[in-house]
C-alpha positions, 0 to 999 in steps of 0.5 A: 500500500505505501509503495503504491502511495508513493508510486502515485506521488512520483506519477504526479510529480514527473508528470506534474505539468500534465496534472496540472493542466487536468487539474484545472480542467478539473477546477473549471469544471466543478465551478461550472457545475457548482453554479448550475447546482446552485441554480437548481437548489436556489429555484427548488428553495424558491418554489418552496419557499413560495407560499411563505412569501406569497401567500394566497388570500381568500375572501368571501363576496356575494355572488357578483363580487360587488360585497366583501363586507356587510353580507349575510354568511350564512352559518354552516358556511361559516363553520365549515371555513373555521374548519377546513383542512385547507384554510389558515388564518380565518377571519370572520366578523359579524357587525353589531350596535350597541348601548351601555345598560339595559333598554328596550328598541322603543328606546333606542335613541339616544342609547343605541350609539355604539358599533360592535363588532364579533371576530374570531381574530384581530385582523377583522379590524384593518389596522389594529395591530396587536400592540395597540391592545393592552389585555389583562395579565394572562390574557391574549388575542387567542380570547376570541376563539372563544366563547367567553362573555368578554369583551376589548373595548375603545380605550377612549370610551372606557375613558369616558365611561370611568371604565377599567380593565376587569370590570365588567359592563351591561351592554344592549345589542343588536344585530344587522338584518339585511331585506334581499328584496327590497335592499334594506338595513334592518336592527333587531334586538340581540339581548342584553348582557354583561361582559368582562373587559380584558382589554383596552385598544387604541387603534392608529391606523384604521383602514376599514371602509366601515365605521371602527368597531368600539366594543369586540366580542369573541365572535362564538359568544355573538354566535350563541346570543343569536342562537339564544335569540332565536335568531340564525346567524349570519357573519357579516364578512370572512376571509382566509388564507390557503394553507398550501398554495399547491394543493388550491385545486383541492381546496376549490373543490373543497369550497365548492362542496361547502356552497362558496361559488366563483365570482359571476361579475354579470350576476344580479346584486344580492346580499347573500355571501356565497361566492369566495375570491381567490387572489390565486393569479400571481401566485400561479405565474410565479410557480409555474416560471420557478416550476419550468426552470427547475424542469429545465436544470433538471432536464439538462441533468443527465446531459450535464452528467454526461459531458463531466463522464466524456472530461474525465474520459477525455483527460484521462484517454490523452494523458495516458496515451502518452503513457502506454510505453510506461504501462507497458514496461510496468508490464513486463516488470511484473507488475499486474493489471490491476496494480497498473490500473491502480497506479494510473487510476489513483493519480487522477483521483488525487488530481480530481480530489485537488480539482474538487477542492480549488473549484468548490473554494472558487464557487464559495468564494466568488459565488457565496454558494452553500456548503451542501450544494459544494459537496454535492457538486464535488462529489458528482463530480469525483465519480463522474470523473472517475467513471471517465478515467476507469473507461479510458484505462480499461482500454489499456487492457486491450493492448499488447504489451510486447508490441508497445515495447517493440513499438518503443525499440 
């Protein structure tokens, strides 16, 4: 084994200038490759990544696409949407009127003077961010998913009402009823009731088209004061975002089954939400370009691999050309065909191991490119190259040495 070893190193020495010149090839080679490696897992990165950076938003219209707010979603719709394996950050709300104490619809002038609003998260207020909300301790925005008889209400109004944080308030509400006939607007008594406050919210920016809400409610504790009502309940906005963009035919379908239609933009008005709009299309631009350049790298694969086989090939066939005389006397010392194959054989391994090192520093260098794609790089190129060299070294094999050496004479 030392003997070979040695063998090997003398072989590169007295042939340096050769190595050299292979060795470089080499380099050039595994940078090329690296970049194009580079290519390929920097586009199956993106593709992946793509959801996360573009995400897919739903929202629910009437039918002709002209509402996304102040409709009538029906329940089972609802629940079905909270529900769905495909949706991710639903939001639903549901718009009220309110009064502080207790009073009758005879009376509602001058009590009924509030807006409120049910959701099941904080995005059903555009603007309100989660820092402008201070909660009581332990308490946080996951409330809403609940069904409690709490409430977050306008930090100026609990100014002026001398209310604080814990305490808890008697409000009268009442809900939207919405005539599809003769498109009118509609308050009917919801009840009355006490709430907690567990929090206070300053909003900065609002950026809703409607009046902002003063008074939040969990929208399941609204959806059981319609059911206590004896009222059907209706949300009066919702959207979601799709869980996984790749699989949006699934979920069409899905809401399909559940009843949301696409939008018909030559339907008649109507306030009934049971259409869904999906921002699908830049989405689906984006995939579809990222998908066909990775087709594209991975096409060119076997032919990328193919080239790197015909280098080594190529390389190892002129550089051993020049030494059939010293295969041959090898040869005839003695020295067996696999032995020989060994000696010849591992010095371009150690060429290629060097080309794989110097063009994997120069990809990392010039083209900051990950380890993970330099080792892959590297190592397809190693075997690719050593495949190439072991073909052009078995074709020594054909050859006879008694007439290599008289050849030599």
């Amino acid at each position: 084994m030392i003997f070979t070893v040695r063998q090997i190193g003398r072989g590169i020495v007295r042939h340096r200038y050769r190595s050299i010149l292979v060795g470089l090839i080499g380099a050039l080679t595994v940078l090329l490759l690296a970049v194009y490696a580079g290519n390929m897992d920097s586009t199956d990165r993106q593709l992946k990544r793509l959801p996360e950076v573009m995400k897919v938003q739903a929202k629910v219209s009437n039918l002709n696409g002209s509402l996304e707010e102040g409709m009538t979603i029906r329940e089972d719709r609802v629940q079905a949407i909270r529900a769905s394996e495909h949706a991710k950050d639903v939001v639903f709300t549901v718009r009220l009127r309110l009064g502080l104490g207790s009073f009758t619809p005879q009376e509602y002038e001058g009590n009924l003077i509030y807006y409120g609003a049910g959701m099941n998260a904080i995005g059903g207020v555009p603007g309100l961010r989660t820092e402008e909300i201070t909660f009581l301790d332990g308490v946080d925005e996951g409330v809403l998913e609940t069904a409690e008889k709490v409430c977050i209400m306008d930090a100026s109004l609990m100014e002026r009402e001398g209310l604080h944080l814990g305490d808890e308030v008697m409000l009268t509400s009442f809900c939207y009823r919405y005539e599809g006939r003769t498109y009118e607007i509609f308050l009917d008594l919801l009840g009355t009731d006490t709430y907690r406050i567990i929090g206070a919210m300053r909003i900065g920016e609002y950026e809703g088209n409607w009046v902002p809400a003063d008074v939040i409610f969990p929208l399941d504790c609204v959806r059981e004061a319609y059911h206590r009502q004896g009222v059907e309940f209706m949300a009066d906005s919702g959207s979601f975002v799709v869980k996984d963009p790749f699989r949006l035919n699934e979920c069409k379908e899905e809401m399909n089954a559940i009843g949301m239609l696409p939008v018909i933009s030559r339907a008649d008005f109507s306030y009934d939400g049971n259409a869904l709009t999906i921002m699908d299309e830049t989405f689906i631009r984006s995939a579809e370009a990222l998908e066909e350049n990775l087709a594209l790298l991975k096409g060119m694969l076997p032919f990328v691999a193919a080239i790197i086989v015909f280098i080594g090939y190529l390389c190892s066939y002129l550089s051993v050309q020049g030494r059939r005389e010293e295969y041959a006397l090898l040869r005839s010392l003695g020295t067996g065909r696999g032995q020989s194959f060994c000696l010849f054989f591992g010095e371009m391994m150690f060429v290629a191991a060097a080309a794989c090192l110097v063009g994997s520093l120069a990809a990392g260098w010039l083209f900051h490119t990950g380890a993970g794609v330099l080792c892959r790089s590297g190592a397809a190129f190693f075997a690719a190259f050593l495949a190439g060299t072991a073909a052009a070294l078995f074709s020594l094999h054909r050859l006879s040495v008694m007439e290599m050496l008289t050849r030599k004479d």
